[in-house]
N, C-alpha and C positions, 0 to 999 in steps of 0.2 A: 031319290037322288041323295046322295053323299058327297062332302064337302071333303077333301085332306089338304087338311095346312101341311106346304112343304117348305121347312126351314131348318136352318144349320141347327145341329143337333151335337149334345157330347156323343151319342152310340153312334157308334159309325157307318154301321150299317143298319137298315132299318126297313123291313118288309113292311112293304104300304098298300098293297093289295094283291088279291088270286082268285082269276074268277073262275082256274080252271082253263084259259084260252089265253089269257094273259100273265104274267107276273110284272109285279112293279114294287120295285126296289130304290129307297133314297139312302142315296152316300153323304156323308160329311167327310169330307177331306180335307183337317190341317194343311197348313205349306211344306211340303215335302213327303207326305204320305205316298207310299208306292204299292199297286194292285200286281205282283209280279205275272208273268204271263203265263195266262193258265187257258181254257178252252170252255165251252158252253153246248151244249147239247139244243139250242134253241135260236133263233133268230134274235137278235138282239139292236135295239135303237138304245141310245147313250145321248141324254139332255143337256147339257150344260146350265143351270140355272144361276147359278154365281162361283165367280172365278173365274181362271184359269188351269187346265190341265196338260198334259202330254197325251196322246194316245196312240201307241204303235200298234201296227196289226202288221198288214203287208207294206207298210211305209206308216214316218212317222210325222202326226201334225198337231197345229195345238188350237186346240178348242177354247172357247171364253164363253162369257155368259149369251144366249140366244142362239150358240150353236146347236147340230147335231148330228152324230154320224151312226152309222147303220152297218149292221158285219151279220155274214154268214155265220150261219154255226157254223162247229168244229175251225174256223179259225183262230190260232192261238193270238193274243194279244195281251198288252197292262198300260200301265194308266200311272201317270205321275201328275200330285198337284203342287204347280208352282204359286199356287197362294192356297188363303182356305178357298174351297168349292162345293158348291152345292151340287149335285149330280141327280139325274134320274136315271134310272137302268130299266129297261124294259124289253123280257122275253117272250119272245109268240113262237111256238107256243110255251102255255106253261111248263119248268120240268116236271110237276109234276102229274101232267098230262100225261108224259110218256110210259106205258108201261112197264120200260126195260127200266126208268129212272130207278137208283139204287144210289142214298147217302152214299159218298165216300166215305171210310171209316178215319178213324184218327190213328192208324197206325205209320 
């Protein structure tokens, strides 16, 4: 068994486990950091652990600390926080389970 302290952090993003079926991802989000809408290749659950956020997908609602919502892959969405927020991200499956999975590059 494994313990992970999850607290606000200066990095902001911050991979906190892959077990290969999972990915788990914690966010720090200052007040007004915005996640522009982008897409996932995996199923994904969004924690709320402290704060408040925005979260538009197919409509938009706003999340605080104890909530959680839940998206399809391939639907596009982002994320504004109206204070600092502590966030969990978690995709099933892992991306890089997927064989097709391929970094986007930085061009």
């Amino acid at each position: 068994m494994k313990v992970y302290p999850l607290k606000f952090e200066e990095q902001f993003a911050k991979p906190i486990l892959d077990n290969g079926v999972s990915k788990v991802v914690q966010f720090s989000f200052p007040p007004g950091k915005v996640l522009e809408k982008h897409k996932t290749s995996s199923d994904i659950l969004v924690f709320v652990l402290q704060g408040r956020i925005q979260f538009s997908a197919n409509e938009e609602v706003t999340l605080q600390a104890g909530d959680m919502v839940s998206l399809e892959k391939n639907v596009e969405h982002s994320l504004k926080a109206l204070e600092q927020s502590l966030v969990i991200l978690v995709l099933t499956p892992s991306p890089t389970a997927h064989s097709i999975f391929k970094p986007q590059s930085s061009q």
